[in-house]
N, C-alpha and C positions, 0 to 999 in steps of 0.2 A: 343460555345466551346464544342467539343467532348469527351468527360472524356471517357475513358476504362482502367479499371483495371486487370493488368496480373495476374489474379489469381491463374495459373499454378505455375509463377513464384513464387509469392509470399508466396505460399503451400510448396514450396519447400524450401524457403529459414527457413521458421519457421522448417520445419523438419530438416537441416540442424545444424540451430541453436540451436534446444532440444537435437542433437546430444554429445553437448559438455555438457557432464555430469557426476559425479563422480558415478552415480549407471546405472546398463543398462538401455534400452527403455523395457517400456513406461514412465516409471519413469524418471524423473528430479530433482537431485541434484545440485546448481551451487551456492556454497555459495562464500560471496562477498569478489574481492579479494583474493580470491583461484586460481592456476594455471588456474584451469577450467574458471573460471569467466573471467580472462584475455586474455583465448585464446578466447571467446565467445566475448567480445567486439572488440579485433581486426579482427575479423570477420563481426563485425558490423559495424564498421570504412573502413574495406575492399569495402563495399557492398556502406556507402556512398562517398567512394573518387572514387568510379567509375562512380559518377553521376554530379563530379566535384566542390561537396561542400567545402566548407570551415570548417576547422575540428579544435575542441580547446577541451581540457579538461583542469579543475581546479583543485584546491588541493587535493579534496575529490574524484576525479575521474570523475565526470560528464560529462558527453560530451555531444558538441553542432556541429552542420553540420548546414550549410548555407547557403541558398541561397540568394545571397544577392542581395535587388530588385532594383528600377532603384532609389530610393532616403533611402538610406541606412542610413540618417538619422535620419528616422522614429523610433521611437517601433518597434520589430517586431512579427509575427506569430508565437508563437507556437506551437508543438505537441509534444508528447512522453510519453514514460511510464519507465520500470525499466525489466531488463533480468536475474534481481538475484531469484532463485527460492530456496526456502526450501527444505530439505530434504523429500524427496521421496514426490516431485510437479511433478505439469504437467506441458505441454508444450504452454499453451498459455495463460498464467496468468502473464502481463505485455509483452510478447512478441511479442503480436497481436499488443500495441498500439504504440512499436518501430517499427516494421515490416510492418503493416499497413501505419502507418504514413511517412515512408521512400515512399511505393510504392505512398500512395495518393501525395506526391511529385513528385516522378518520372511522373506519371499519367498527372499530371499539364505540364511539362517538354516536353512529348510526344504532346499535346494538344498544344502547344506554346505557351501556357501561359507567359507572362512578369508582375511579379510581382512589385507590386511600394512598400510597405513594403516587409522587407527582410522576409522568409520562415525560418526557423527552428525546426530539430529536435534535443530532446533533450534526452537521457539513462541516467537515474537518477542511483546513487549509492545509492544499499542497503535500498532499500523501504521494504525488509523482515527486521525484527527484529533477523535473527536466530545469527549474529554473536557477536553484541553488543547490542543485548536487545531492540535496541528500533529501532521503527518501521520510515522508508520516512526519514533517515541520511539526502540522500543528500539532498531532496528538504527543509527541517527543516533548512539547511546549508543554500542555498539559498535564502529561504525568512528570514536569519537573527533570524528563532525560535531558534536555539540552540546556544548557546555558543559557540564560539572555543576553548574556554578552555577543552573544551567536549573530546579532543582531547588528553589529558594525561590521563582522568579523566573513560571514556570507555574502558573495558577489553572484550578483551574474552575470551572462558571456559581456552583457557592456559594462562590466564593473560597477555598476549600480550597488551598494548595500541592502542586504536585508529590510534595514530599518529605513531607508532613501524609499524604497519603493513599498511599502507598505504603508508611509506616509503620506506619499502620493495619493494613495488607493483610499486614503480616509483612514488608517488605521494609523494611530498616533499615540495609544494609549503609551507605557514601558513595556517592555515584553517582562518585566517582570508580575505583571499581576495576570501574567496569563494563566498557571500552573493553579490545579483544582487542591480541596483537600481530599486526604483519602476518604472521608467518610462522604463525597458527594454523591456518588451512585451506589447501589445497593447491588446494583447488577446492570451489566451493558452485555448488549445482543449484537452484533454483527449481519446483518445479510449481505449476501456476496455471489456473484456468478462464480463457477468453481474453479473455468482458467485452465481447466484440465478437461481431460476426458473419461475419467472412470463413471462417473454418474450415470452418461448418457450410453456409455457402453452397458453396463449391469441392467441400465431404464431402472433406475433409485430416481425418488421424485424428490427426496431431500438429504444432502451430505449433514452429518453433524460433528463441525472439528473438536477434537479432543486434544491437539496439540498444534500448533504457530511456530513455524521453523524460525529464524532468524539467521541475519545473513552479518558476516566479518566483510567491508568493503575498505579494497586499500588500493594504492594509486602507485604502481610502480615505475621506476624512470632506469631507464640502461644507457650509459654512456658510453658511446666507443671510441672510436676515432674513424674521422670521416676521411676522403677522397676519392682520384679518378679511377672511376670501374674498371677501366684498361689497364692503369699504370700501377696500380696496384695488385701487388701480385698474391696469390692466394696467404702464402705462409705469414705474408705481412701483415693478414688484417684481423681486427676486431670489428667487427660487425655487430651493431648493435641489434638490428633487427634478427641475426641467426642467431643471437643470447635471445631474445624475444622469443624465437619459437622453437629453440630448447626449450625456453621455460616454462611454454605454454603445455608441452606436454607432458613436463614434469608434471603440473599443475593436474592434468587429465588424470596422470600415472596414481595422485596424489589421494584424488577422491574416490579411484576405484578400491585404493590398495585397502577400505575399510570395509568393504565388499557391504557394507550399507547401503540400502536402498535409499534411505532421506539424505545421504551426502551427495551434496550434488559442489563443481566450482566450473566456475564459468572466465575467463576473458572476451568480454565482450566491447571491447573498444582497444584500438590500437593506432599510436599518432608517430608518426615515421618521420623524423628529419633529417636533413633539407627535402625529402621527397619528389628525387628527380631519378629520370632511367638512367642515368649515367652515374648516378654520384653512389658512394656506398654511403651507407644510412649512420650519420654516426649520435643521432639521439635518438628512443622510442620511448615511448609513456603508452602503458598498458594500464585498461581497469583489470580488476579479481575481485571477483565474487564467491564466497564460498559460503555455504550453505547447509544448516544441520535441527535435525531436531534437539539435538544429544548437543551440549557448547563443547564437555569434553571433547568429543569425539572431533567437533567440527575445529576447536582450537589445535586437536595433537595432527590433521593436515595442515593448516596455519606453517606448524612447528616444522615440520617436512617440507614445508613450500619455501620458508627460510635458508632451510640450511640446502636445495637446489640452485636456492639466490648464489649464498656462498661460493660452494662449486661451480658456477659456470662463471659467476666473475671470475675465479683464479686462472682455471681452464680457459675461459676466452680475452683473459684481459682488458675484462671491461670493468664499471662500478656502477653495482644496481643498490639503489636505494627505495625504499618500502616508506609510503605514508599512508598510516591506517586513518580512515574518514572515520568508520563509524565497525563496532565491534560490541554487537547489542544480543541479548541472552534472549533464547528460546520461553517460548508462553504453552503453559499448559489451563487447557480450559477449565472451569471452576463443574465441578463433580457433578453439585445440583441445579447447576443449570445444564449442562449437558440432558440430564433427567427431565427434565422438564420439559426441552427440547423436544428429549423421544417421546415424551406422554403428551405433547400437541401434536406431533406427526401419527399415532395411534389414535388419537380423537377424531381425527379428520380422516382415519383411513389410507393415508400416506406411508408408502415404504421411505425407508430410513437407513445409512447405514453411515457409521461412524467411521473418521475421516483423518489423516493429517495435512492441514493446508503448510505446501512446501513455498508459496510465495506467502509474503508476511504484507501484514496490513494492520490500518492504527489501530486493531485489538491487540497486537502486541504489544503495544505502550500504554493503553489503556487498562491492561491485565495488570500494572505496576500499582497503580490507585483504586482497582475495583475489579469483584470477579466478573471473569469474562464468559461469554460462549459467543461461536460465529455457527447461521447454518448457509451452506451449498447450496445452489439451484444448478440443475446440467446445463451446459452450455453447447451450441452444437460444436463439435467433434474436437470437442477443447480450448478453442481458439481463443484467443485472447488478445489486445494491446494491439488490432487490427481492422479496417474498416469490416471486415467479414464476420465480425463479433456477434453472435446473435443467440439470444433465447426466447424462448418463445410465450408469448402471455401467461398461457396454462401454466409453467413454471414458476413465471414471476406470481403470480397468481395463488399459489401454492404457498411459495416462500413467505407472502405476506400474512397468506391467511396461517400461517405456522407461526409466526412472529408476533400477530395482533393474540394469538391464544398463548403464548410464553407471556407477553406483557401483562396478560391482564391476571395471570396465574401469579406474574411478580411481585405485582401492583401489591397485590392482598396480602 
């Protein structure tokens, strides 16, 4: 079988696609579910009803194209990623592994491939966190992680529900008939820009994850006791914000103390009140992010990070309370697809080198109902979640043609 990948075409189509965005180029805005987001998937529906697939979305907006093989009663193939980007993203952060994954179809299509499991690509809804807080909606829906209740229960900044705005959007089904059974896929493929920089440092033409970190996200609040900067004299106060950044570097102190390289914890948001230069700060809400391959390892910081809680409340007199969002177990990739993987990145002549992806993507949730593999493409010098985001065709190019030769190895 002859695989060639149009990669003119497919350069084009991701530029077309970064097109639909609520700030100009090179930036990407397309939060989910916004005008923009909607025209951006009918675009992408466009692109596979020209290839003569089979098109369905669910409650949550997911959509699936399909090729359906010669015993369509099988499990079938996987691929896909997610087209919703964060405010002021780039253009190939989930759009490479829709747009890719579309062509390594097509690819197969061109080649005459006759698949015996059915092919499918799948655009997951709202794998960004920017609208409802929390991060892989759809694929969470899908493998049965989230609740459908989630669906009154999820706001966003204008208090809109879940389920208010997804009904807006044309999606009205329940969210309970969104969730797959297990036996729907036989195997799902990930492609993915890497987001990092080891690829393009080593020049590896393709990452192959073997492990999906997952992340504990919790929403902390410190109370203290507010008033005036002046009148208030040191011994008097509780300050919520110097509880804040004790705590932040406990926090730091927290994930080094495992001398683990994959533990990583992050505060990356901090909301200060009343937030004026005179007054002292007497409420702050912090996010925490911690992050692990290992849940042990990454829960027994968790467990440190608590009782830091404890201690500085007593110590500063203040009360910090902890609300965990979401606290979701690490993915390990499926053995023989990993294999498979390396034995298409060897066919093609493509170096290779096996990987753990430390940001998490809906193959972590998709690993709950089907085995999974994700491969890498370098990115230049890491970047990621920024208009500067870029890889360069050859890559994309690579990634597909490594992809369309696992699917059709799947297929059979």
């Amino acid at each position: 079988m002859q695989l060639e990948i149009d990669s003119k075409r497919l350069q084009q189509e991701l530029e077309k696609l970064a097109s639909y965005s609520d700030v100009p180029a090179p930036a990407v805005t397309r939060v989910v579910y916004s005008a923009t987001d909607l025209a951006a998937r009918r675009y992408v529906k466009h692109l596979c009803r020209e290839e003569g697939f089979d098109i369905r979305e669910d409650a949550a907006g997911n959509a699936f194209a399909r090729w359906t093989g010669s015993d369509a009663t099988l499990p079938a193939v996987g691929t896909g990623s997610h087209i919703d980007a964060i405010p002021n993203a780039g253009m190939y952060d989930g759009t490479v592994g829709v747009l890719a994954g579309l062509e390594a179809m097509r690819a197969l299509q061109r080649a005459k491939f006759k698949p015996r499991r059915s092919l499918e690509l799948l655009v997951f809804t709202a794998e960004e966190p920017t609208r409802f807080g929390i991060g892989c909606m759809g694929s969470r829906l899908l493998a049965g992680v989230l609740d459908p209740a989630a669906g009154a229960r999820l706001h966003d900044a204008q208090n809109h529900s879940l389920d208010e705005v997804r009904g807006l959007a044309g999606f009205t089904e329940p969210l309970s008939t969104v969730a797959l059974p297990a036996d729907y896929y036989s195997a799902f493929v990930e492609l993915h820009i890497e987001q990092g920089p080891v690829l393009e440092r080593k020049q590896i033409d393709i990452g192959i994850v073997t492990n999906i970190a997952a992340p504990a996200s919790l929403t902390i609040t410190i109370e203290g006791e507010g008033g005036h900067a002046g009148a208030v004299l040191m011994p008097q106060r509780h300050d919520a914000f110097c509880a804040a950044a004790e705590l932040a570097l406990e926090v730091e102190t927290a994930a080094r103390s495992t001398e683990a390289i994959d533990t990583v914890a992050t505060i990356g948001r901090c909301e200060v009140f009343p937030g004026a230069v005179n007054s002292i700060p007497s409420r702050v809400r912090v996010s925490l992010d911690v992050r692990d391959t290992n849940q042990v390892r990454r829960d027994s910081v968790l467990a440190v990070i608590r009782k830091a809680c404890d201690a500085i409340s007593h110590t500063r007199g203040v009360h910090i309370q902890a609300e965990v969002l979401n606290s979701d177990a690490p993915a390990t990739c499926d053995p023989k697809l990993v294999e498979a993987l390396a034995a298409a990145c060897d066919a093609h002549g493509l170096s290779h080198e096996r990987m753990v992806s430390r940001a998490y993507h809906d193959s972590l949730f998709m690993a709950r109902i089907a085995p999974v593999a994700m491969l890498f493409i370098p990115c230049r010098g890491g970047v990621s979640h920024r208009p500067d985001e870029y890889s360069t065709p050859e890559a994309i190019a690579n990634g597909a043609l490594v992809l369309a030769e696992t699917m059709a190895a799947l297929s059979q």
